[in-house]
N, CA, C and O atoms as CSV, one atom per row, in Angstrom:
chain,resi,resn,atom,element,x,y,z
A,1,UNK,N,N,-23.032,-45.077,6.338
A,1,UNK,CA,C,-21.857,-44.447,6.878
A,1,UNK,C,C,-21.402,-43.343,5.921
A,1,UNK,O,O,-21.453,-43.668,4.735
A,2,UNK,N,N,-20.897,-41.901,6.233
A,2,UNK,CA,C,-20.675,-41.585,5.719
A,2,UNK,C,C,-18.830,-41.587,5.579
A,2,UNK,O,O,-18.115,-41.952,6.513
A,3,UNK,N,N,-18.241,-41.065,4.119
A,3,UNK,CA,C,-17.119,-41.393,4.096
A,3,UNK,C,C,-16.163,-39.574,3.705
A,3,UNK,O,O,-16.516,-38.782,2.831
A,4,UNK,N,N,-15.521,-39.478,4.225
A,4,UNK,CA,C,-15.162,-38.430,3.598
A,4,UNK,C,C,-13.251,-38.635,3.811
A,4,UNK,O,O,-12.548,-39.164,4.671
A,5,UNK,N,N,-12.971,-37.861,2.455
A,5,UNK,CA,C,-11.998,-37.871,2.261
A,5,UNK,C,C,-10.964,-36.721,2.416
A,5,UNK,O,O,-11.451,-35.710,1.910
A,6,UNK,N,N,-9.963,-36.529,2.824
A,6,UNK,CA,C,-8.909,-35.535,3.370
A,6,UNK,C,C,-8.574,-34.730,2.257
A,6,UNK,O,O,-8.470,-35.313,1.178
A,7,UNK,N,N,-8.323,-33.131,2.308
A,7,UNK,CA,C,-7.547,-32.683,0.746
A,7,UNK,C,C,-6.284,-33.772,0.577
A,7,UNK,O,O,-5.948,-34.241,-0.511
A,8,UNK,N,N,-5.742,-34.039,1.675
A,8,UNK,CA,C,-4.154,-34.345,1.445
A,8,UNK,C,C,-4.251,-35.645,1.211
A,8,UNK,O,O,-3.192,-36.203,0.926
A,9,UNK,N,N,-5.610,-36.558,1.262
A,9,UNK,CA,C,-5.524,-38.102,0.975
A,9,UNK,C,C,-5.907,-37.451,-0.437
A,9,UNK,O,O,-5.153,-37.782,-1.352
A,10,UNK,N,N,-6.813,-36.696,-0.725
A,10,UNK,CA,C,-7.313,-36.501,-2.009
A,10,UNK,C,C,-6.287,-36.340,-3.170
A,10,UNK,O,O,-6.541,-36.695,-4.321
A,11,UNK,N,N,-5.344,-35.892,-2.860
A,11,UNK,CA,C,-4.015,-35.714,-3.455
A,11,UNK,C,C,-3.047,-36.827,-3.887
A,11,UNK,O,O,-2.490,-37.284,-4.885
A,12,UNK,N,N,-3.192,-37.033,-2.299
A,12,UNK,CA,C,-1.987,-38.403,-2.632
A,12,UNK,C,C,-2.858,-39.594,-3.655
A,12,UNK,O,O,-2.291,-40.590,-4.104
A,13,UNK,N,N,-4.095,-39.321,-3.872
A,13,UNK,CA,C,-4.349,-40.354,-4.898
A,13,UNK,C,C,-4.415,-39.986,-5.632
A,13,UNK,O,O,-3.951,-40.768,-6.462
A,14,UNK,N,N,-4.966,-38.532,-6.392
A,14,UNK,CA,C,-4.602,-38.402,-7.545
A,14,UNK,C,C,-2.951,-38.507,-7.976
A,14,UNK,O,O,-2.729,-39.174,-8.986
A,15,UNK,N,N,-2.208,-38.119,-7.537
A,15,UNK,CA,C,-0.641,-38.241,-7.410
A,15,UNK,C,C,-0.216,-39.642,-7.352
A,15,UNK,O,O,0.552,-40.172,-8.154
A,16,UNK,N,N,-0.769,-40.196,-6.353
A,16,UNK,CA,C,-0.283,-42.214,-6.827
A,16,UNK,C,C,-0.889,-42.589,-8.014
A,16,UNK,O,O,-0.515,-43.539,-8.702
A,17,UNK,N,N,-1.639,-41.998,-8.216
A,17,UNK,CA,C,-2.415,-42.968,-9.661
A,17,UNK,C,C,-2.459,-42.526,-10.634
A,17,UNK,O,O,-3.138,-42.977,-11.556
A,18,UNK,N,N,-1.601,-41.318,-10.704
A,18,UNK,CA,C,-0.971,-40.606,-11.707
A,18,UNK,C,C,0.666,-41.098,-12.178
A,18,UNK,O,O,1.188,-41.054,-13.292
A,19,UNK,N,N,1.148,-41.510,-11.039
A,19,UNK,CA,C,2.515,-41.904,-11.021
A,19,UNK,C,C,2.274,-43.723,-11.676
A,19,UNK,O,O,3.037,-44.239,-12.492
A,20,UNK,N,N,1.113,-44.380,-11.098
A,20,UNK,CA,C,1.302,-45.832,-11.160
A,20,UNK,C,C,0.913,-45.801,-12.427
A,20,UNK,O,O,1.843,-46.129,-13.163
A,21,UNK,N,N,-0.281,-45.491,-13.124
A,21,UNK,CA,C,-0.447,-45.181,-14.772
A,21,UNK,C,C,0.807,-45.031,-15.445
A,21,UNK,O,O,1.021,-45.709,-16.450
A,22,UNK,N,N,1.805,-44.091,-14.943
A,22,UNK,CA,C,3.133,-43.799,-16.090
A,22,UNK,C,C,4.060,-44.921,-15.917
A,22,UNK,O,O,4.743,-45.425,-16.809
A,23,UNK,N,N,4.021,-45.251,-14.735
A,23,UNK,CA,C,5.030,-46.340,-14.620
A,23,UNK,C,C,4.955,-47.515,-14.302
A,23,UNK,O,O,5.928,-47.960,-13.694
A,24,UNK,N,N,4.064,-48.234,-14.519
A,24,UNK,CA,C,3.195,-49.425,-14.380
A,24,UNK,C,C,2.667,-50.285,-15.228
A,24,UNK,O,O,2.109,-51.249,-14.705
A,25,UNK,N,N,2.674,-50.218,-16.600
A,25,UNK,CA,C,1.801,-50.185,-18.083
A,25,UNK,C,C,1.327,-51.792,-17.991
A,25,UNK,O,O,0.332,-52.043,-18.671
A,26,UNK,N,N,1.840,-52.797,-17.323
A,26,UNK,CA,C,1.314,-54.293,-17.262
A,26,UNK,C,C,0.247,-54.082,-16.289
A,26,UNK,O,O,-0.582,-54.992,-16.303
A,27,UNK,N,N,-0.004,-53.029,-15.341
A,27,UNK,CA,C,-1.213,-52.913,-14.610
A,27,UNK,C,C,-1.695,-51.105,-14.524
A,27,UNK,O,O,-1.680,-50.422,-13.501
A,28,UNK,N,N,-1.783,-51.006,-14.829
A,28,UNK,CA,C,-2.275,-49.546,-14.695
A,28,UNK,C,C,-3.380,-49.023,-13.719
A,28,UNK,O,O,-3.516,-47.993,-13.058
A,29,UNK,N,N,-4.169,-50.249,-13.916
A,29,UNK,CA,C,-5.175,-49.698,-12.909
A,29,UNK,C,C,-5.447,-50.104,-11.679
A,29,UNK,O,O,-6.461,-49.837,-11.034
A,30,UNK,N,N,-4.306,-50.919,-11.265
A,30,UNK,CA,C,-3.884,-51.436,-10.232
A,30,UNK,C,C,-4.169,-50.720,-8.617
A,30,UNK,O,O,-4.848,-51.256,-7.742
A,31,UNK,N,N,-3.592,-49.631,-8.520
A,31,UNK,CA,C,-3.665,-48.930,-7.350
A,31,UNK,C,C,-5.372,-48.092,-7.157
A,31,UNK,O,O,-5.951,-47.888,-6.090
A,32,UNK,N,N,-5.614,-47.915,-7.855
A,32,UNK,CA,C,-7.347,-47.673,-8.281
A,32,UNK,C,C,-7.893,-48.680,-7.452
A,32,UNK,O,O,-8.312,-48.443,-6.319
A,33,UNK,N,N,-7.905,-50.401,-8.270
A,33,UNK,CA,C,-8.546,-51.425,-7.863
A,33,UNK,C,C,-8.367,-51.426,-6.537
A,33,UNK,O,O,-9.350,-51.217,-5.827
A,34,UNK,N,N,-7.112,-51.654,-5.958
A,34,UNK,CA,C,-6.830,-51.676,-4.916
A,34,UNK,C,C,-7.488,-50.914,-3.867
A,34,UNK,O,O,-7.868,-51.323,-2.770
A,35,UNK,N,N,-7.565,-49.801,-4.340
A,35,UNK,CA,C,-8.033,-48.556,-3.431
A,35,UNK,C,C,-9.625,-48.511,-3.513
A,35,UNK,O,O,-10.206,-47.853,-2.650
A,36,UNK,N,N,-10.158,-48.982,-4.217
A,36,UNK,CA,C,-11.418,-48.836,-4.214
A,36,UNK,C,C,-11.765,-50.596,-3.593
A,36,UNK,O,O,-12.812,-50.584,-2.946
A,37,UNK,N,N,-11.186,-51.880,-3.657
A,37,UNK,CA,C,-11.103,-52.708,-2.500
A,37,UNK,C,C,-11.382,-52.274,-0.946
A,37,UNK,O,O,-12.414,-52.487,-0.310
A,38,UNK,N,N,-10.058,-51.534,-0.446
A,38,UNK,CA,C,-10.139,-51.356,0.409
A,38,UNK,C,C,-11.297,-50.639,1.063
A,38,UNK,O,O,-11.758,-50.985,2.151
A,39,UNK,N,N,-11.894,-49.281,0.104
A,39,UNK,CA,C,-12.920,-48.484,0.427
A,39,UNK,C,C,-14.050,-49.177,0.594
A,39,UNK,O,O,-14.868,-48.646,1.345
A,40,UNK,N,N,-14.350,-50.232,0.106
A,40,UNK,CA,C,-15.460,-51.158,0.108
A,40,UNK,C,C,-15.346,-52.125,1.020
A,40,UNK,O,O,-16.334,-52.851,0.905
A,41,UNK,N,N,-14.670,-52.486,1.832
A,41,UNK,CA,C,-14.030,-53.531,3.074
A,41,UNK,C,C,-14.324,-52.065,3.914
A,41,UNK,O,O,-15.298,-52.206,4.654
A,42,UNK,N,N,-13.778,-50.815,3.977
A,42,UNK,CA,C,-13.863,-50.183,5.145
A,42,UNK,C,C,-15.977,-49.921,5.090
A,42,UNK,O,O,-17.001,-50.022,5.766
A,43,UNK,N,N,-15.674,-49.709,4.331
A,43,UNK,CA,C,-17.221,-49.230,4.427
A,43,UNK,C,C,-18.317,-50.367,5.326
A,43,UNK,O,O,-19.247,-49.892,5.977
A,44,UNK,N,N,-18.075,-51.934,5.269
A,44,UNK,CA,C,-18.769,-52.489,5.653
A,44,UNK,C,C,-17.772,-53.030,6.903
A,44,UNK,O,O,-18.216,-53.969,7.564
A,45,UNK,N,N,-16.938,-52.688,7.130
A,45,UNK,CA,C,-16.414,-53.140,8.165
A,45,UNK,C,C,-15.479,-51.972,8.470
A,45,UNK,O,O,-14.665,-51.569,7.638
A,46,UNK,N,N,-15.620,-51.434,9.695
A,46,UNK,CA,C,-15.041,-49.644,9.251
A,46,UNK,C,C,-13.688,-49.568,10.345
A,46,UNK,O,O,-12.857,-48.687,10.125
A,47,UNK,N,N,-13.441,-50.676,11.745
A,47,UNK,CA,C,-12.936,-51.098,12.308
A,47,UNK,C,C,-11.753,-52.008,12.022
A,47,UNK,O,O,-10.709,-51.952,12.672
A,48,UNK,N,N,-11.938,-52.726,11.163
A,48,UNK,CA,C,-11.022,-53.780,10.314
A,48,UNK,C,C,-9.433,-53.748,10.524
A,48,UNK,O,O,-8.773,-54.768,10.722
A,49,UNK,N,N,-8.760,-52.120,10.440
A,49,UNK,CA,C,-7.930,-51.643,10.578
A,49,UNK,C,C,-6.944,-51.697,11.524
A,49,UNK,O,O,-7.280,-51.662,12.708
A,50,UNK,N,N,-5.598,-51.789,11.172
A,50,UNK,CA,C,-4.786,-51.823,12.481
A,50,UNK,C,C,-4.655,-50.556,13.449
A,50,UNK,O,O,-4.069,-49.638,12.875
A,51,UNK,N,N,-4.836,-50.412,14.065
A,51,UNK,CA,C,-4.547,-49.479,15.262
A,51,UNK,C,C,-3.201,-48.924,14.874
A,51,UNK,O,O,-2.243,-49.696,14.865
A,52,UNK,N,N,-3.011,-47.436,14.498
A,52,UNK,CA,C,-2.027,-46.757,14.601
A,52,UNK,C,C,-1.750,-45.375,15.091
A,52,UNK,O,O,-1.982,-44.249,14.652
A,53,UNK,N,N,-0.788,-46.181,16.865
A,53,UNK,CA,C,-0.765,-44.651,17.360
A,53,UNK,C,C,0.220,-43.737,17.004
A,53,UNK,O,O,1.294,-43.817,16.407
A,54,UNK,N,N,-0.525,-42.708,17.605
A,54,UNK,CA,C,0.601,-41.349,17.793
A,54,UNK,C,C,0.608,-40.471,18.427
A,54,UNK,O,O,-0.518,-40.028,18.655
A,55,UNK,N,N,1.632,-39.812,18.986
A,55,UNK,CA,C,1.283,-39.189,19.903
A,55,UNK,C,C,0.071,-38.411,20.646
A,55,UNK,O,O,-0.097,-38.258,21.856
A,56,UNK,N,N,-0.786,-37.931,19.477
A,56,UNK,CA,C,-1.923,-37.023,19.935
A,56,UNK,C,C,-2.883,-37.841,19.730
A,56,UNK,O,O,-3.807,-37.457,20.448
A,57,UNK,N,N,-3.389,-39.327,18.798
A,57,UNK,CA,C,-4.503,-39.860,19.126
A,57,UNK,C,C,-4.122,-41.169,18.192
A,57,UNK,O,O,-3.097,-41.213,17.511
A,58,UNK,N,N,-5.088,-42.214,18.260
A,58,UNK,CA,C,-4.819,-43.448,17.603
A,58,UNK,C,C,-5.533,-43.414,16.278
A,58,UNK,O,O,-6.697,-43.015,16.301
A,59,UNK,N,N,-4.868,-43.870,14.816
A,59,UNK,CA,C,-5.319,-43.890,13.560
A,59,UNK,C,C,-5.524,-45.219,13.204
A,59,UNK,O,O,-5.101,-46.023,14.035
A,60,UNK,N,N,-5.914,-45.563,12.466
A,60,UNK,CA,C,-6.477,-47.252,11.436
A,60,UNK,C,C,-5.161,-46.921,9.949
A,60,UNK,O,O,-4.825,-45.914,9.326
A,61,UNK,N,N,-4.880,-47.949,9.924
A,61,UNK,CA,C,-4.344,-48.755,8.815
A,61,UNK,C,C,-4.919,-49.601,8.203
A,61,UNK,O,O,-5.652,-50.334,8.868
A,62,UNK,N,N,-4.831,-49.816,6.860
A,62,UNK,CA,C,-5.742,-50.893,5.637
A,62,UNK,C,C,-4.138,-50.929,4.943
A,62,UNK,O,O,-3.381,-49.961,4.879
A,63,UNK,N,N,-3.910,-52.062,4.543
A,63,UNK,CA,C,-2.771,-52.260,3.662
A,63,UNK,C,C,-3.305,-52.539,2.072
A,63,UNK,O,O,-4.298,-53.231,1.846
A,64,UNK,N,N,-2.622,-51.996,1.173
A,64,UNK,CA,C,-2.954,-52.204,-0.588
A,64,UNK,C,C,-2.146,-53.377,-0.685
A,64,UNK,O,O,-1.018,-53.050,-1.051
A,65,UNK,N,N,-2.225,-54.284,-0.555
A,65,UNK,CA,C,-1.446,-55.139,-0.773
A,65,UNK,C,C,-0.264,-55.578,-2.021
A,65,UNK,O,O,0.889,-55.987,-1.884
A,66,UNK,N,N,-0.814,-55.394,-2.870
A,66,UNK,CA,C,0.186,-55.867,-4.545
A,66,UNK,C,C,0.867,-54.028,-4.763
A,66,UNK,O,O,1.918,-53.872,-5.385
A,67,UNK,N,N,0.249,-53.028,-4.279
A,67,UNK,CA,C,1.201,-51.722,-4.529
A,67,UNK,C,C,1.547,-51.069,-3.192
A,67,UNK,O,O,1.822,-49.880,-3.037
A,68,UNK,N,N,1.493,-52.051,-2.210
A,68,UNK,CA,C,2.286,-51.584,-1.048
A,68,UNK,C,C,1.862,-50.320,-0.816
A,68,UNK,O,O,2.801,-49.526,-0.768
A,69,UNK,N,N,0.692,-49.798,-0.639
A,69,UNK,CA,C,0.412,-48.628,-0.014
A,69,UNK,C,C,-0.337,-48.931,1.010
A,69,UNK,O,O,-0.903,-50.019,1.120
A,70,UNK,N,N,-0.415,-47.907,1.930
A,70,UNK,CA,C,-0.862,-48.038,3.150
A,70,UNK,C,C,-1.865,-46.797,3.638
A,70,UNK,O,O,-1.478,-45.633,3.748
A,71,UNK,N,N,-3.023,-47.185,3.870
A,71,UNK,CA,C,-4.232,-46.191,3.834
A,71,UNK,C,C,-4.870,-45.776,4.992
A,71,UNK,O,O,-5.876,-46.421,5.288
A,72,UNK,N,N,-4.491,-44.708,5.853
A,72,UNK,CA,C,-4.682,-44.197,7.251
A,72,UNK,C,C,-5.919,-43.437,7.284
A,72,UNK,O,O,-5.976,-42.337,6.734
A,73,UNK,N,N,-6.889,-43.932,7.876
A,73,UNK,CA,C,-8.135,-43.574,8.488
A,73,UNK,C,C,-8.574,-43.259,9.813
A,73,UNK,O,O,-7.966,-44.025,10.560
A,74,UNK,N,N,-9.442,-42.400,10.577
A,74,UNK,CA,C,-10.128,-42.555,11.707
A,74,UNK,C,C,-11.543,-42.463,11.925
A,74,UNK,O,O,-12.135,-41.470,11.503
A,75,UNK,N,N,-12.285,-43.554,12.654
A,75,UNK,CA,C,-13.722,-43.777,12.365
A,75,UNK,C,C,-14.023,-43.409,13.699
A,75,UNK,O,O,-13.348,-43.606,14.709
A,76,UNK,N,N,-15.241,-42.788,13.565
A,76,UNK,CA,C,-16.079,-42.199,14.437
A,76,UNK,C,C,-17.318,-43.113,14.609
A,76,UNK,O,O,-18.339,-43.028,13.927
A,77,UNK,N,N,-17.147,-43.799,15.384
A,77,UNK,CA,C,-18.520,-44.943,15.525
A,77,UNK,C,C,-19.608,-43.680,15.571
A,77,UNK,O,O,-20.111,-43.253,14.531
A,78,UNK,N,N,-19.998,-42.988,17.214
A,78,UNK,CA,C,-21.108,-42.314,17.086
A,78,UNK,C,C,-21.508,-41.678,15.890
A,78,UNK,O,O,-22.508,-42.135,15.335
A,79,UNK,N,N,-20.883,-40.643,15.346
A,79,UNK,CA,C,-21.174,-40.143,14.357
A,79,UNK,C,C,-21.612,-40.699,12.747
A,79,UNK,O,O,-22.409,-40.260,11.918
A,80,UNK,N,N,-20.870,-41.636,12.754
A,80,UNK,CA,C,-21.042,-43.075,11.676
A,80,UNK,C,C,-20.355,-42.265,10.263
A,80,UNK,O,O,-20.844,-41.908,9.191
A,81,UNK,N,N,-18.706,-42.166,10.979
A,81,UNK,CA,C,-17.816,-41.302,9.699
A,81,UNK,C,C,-16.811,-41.744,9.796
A,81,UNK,O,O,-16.413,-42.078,10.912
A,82,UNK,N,N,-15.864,-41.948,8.436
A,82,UNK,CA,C,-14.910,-42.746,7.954
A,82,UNK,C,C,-14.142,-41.590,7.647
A,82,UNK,O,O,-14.519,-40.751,6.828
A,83,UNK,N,N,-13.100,-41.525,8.266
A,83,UNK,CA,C,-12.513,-40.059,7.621
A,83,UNK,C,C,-11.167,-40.543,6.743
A,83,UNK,O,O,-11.505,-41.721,6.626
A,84,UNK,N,N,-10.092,-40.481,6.159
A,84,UNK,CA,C,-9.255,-40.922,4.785
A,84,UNK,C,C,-8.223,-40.012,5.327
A,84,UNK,O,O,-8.132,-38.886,4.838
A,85,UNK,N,N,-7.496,-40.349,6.210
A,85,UNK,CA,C,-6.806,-39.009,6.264
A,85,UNK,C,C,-4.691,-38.677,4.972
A,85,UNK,O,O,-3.982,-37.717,4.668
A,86,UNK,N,N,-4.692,-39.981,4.775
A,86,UNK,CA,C,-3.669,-40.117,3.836
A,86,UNK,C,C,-3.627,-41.319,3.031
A,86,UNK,O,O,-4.436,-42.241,3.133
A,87,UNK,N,N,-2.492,-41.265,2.095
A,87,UNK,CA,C,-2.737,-42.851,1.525
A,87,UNK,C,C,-0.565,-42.790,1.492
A,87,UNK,O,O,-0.103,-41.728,1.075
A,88,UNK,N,N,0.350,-43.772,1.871
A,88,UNK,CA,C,1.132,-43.605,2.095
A,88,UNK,C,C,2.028,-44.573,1.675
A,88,UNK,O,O,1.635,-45.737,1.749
A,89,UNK,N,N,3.163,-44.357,1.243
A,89,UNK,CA,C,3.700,-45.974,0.598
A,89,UNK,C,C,4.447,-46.914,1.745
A,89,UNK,O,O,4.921,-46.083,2.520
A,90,UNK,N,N,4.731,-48.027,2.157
A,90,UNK,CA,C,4.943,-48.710,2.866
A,90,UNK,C,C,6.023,-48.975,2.815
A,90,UNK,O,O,6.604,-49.744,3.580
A,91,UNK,N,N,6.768,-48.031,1.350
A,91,UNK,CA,C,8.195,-48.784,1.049
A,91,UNK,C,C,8.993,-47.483,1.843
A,91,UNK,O,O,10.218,-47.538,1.743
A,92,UNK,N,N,8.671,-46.802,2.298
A,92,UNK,CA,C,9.379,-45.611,2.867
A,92,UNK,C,C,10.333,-45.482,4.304
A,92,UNK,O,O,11.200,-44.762,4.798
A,93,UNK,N,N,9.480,-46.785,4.619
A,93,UNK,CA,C,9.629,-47.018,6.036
A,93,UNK,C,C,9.826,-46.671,7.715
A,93,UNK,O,O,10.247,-47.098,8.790
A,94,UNK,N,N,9.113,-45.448,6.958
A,94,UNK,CA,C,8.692,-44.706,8.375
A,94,UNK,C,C,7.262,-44.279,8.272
A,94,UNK,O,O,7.061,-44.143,7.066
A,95,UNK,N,N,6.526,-44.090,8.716
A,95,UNK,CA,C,5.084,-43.100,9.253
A,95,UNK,C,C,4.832,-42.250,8.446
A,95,UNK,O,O,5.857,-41.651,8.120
A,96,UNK,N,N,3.890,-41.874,7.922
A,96,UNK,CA,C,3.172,-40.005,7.956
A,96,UNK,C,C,3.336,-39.558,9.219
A,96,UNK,O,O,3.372,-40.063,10.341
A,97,UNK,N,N,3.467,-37.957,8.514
A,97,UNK,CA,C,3.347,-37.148,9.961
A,97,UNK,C,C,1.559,-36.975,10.168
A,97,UNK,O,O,0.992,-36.023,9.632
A,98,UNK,N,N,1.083,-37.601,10.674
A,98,UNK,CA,C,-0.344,-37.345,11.284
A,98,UNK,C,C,-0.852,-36.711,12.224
A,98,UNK,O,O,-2.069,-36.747,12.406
């Protein structure tokens, strides 16, 4: 499968895991682990995800569980592509704009 990642997911992780490093110091590499969990669950199971619609089409959810982030994807069975389109905190309590 291939996996590709969004500029704007690409961001939000360097930016979360820039932020969880400074302010985190009992786990630092926490949101990393996490995130590279999940990438390895999507990869072999690419469906797994909750269904999240919106108006113009339906996205996947993966939850980080211990840093409450929330990781929005859309998979293309035919094509066999995992696309990353944000990574988002859960404590915000509303949506990305997708």
């Amino acid at each position: 499968m291939k996996l590709r990642l969004s500029e704007d997911a690409q961001q939000d992780i360097e930016r979360i895991d820039a932020w969880w490093r400074e302010n985190r110091p009992a786990a630092p590499l926490l949101f990393r682990q996490e995130l590279r969990d999940a990438m390895d669950l999507l990869e072999t199971h690419p469906e797994c995800g909750t269904p999240y619609k919106t108006a113009k089409k339906t996205y996947r959810r993966v939850v980080l569980p211990k840093t409450r982030y929330l990781l929005y994807y859309e998979y293309d069975k035919e094509a066999d592509l995992l696309a990353v389109t944000t990574i988002w905190s859960a404590r915000r309590g509303s949506g990305p704009k997708l």
